[in-house]
OpenMM code with the backbone's topology and positions (N, CA, C; nanometers):
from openmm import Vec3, app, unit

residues = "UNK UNK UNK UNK UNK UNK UNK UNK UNK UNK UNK UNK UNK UNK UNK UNK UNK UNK UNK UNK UNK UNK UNK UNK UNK UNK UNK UNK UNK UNK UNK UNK UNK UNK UNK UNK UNK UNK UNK UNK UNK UNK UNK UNK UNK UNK UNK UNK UNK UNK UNK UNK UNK UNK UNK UNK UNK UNK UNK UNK UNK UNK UNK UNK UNK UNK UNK UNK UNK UNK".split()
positions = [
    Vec3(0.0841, -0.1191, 0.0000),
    Vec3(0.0000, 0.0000, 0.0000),
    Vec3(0.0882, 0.1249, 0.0000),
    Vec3(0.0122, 0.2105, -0.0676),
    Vec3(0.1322, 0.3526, -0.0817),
    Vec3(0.0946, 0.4369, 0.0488),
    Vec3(0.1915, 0.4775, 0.0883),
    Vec3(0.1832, 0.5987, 0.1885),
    Vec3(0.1399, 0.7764, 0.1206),
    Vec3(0.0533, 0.8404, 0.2480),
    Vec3(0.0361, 0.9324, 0.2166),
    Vec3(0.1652, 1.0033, 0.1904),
    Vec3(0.1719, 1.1146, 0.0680),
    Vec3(0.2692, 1.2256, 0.0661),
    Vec3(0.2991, 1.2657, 0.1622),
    Vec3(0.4240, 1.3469, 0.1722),
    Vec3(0.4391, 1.4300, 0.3140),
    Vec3(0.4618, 1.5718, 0.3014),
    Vec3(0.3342, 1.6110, 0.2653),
    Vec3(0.3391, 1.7899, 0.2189),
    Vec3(0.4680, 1.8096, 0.2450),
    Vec3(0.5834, 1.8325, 0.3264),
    Vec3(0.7012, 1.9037, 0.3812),
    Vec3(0.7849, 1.8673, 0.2973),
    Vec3(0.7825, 1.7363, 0.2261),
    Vec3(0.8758, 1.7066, 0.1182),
    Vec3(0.8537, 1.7176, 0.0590),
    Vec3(0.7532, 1.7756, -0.0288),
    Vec3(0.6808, 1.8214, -0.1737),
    Vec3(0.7578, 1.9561, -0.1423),
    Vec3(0.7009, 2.0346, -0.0548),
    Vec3(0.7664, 2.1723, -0.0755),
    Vec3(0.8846, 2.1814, -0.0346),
    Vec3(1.0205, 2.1101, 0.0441),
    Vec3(1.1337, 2.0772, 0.0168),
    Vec3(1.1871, 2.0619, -0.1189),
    Vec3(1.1034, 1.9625, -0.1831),
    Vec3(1.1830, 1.9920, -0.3123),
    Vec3(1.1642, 2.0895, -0.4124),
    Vec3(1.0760, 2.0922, -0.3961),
    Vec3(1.0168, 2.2492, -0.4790),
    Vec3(1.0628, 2.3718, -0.4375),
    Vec3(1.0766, 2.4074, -0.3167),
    Vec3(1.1989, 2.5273, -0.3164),
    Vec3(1.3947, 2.5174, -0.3456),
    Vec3(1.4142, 2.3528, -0.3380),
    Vec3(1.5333, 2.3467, -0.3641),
    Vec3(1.5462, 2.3475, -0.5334),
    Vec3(1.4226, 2.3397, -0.5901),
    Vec3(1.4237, 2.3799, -0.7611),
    Vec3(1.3824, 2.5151, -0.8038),
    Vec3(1.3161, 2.6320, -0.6843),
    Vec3(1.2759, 2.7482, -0.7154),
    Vec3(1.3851, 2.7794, -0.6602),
    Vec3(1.4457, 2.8216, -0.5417),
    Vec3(1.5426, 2.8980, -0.5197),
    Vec3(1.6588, 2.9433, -0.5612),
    Vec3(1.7051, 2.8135, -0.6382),
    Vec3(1.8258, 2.8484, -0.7825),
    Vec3(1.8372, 2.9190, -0.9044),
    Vec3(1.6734, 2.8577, -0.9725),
    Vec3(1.6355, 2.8959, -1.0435),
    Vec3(1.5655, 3.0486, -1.0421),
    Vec3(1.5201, 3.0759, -0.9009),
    Vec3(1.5281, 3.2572, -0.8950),
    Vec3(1.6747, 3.3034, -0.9237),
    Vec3(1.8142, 3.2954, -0.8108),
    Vec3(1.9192, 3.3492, -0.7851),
    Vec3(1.9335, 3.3358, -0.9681),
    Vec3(1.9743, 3.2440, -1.0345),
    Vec3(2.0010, 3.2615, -1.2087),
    Vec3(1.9166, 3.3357, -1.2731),
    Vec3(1.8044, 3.3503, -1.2662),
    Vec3(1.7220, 3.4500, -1.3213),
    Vec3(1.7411, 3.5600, -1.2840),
    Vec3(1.7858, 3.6036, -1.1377),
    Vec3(1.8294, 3.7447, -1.1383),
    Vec3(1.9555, 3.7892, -1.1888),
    Vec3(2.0464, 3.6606, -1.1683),
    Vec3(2.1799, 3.7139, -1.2077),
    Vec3(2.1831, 3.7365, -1.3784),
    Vec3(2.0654, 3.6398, -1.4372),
    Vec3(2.1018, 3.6416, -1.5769),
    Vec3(2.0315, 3.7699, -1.6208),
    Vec3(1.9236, 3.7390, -1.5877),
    Vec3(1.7921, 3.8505, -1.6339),
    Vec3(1.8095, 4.0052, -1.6203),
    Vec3(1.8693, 4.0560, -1.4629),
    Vec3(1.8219, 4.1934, -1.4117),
    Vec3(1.9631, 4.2526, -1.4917),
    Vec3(2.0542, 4.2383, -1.5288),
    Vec3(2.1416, 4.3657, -1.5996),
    Vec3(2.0487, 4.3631, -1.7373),
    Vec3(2.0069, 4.2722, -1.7915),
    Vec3(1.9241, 4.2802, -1.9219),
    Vec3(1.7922, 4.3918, -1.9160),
    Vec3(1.7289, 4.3608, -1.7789),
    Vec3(1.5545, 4.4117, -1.8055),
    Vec3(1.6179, 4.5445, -1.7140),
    Vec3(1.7362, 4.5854, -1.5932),
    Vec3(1.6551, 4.6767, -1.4942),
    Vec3(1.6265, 4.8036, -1.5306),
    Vec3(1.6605, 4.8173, -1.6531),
    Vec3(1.5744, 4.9666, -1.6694),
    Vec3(1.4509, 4.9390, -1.7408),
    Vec3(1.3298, 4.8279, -1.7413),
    Vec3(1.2219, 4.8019, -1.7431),
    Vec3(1.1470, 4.8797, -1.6634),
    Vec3(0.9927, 4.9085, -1.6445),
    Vec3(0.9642, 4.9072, -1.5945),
    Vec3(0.9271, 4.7825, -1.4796),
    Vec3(0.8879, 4.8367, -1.3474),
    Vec3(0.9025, 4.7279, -1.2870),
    Vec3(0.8346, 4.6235, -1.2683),
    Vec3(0.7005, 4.6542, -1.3411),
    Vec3(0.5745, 4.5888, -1.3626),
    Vec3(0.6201, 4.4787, -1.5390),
    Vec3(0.6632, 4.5167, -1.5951),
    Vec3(0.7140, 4.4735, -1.7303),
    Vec3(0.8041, 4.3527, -1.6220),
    Vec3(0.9166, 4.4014, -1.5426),
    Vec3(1.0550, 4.2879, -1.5362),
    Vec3(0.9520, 4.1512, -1.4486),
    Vec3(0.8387, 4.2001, -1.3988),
    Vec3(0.7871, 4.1475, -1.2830),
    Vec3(0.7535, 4.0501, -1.3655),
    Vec3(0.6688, 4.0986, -1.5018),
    Vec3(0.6000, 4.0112, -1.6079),
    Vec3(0.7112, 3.9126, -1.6425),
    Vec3(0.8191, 3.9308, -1.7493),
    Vec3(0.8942, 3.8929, -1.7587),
    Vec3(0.9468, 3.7710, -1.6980),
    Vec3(0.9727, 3.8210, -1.5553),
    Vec3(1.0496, 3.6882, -1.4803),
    Vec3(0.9404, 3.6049, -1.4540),
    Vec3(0.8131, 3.6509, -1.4298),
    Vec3(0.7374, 3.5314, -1.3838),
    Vec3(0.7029, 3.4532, -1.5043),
    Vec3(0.7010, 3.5159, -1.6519),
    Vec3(0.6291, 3.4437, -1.7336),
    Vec3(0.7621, 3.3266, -1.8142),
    Vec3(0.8824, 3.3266, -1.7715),
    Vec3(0.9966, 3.2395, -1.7543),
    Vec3(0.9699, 3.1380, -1.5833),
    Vec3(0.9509, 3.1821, -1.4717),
    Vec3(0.9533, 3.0702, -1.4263),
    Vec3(0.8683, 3.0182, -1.3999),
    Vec3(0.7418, 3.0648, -1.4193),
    Vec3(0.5829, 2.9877, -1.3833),
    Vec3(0.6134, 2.8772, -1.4613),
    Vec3(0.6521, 2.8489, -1.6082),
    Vec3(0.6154, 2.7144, -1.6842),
    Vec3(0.7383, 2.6651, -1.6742),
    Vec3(0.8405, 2.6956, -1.6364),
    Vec3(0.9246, 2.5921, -1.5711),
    Vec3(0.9424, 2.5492, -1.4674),
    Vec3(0.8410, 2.6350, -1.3305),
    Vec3(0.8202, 2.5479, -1.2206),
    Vec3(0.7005, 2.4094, -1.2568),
    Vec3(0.6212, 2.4478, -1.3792),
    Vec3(0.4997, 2.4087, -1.3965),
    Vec3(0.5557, 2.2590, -1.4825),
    Vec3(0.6759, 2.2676, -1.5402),
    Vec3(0.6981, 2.1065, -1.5698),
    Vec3(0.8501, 2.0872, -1.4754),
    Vec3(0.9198, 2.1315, -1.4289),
    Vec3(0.9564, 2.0588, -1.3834),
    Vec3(0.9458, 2.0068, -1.2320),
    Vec3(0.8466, 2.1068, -1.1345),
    Vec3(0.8479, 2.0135, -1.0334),
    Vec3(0.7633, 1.8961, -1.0511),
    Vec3(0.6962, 1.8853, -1.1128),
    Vec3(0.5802, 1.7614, -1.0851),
    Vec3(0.7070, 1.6183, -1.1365),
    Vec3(0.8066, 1.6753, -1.2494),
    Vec3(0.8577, 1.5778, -1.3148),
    Vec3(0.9886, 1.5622, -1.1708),
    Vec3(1.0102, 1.6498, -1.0754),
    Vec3(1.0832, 1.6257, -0.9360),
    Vec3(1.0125, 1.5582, -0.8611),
    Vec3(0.8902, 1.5778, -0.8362),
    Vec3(0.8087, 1.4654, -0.7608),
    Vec3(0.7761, 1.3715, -0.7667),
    Vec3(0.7444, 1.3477, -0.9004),
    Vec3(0.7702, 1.1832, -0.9435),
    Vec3(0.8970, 1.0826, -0.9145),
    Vec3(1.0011, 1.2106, -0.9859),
    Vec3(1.1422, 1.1197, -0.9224),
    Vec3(1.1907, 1.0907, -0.8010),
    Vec3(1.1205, 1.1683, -0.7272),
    Vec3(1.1357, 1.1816, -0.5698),
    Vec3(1.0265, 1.0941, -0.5153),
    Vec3(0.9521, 1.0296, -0.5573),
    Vec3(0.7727, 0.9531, -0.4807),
    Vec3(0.8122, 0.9076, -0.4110),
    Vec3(0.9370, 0.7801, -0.4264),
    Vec3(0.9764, 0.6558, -0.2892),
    Vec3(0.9921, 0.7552, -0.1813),
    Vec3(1.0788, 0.8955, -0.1961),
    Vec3(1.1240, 0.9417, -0.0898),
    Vec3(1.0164, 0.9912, -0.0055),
    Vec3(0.9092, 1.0654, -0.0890),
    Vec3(0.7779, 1.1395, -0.0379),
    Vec3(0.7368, 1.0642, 0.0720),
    Vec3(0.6716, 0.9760, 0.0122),
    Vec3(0.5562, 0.8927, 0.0602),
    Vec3(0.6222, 0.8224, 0.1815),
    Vec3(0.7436, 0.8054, 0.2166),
    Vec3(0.8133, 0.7568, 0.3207),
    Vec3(0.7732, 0.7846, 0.4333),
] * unit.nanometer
topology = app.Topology()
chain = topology.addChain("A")
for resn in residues:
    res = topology.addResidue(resn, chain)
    for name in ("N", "CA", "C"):
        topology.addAtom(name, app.Element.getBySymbol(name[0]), res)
């Protein structure tokens, strides 16, 4: 029988895949956009990491399930 998830390790791994992926987006992104406005850079960065949080954590949680559900 599978064990329930353990919310704390879902969002464990999901900030250890957002938090990098912010720090590179600022380092890559903000000499490019900062004289954007700030509503434009806001657009910008989110519309880069929304669909890459959007495939790759689920494809981290899968690889991670044995550990989850532990």
């Amino acid at each position: 029988m599978e064990g329930k998830p353990k919310v704390w390790k879902m969002l464990l791994i999901s900030w250890l895949f957002v938090y990098p992926v912010v720090n590179i987006l600022f380092m890559v992104l903000f000499p490019i956009i900062q004289e954007f406005h700030p509503l434009l850079r806001t657009l910008i960065f989110t519309g880069i990491l929304v669909p890459l949080m959007g495939v790759s954590i689920p494809f981290l949680h899968k690889k991670c399930w044995n550990w989850i559900i532990r």
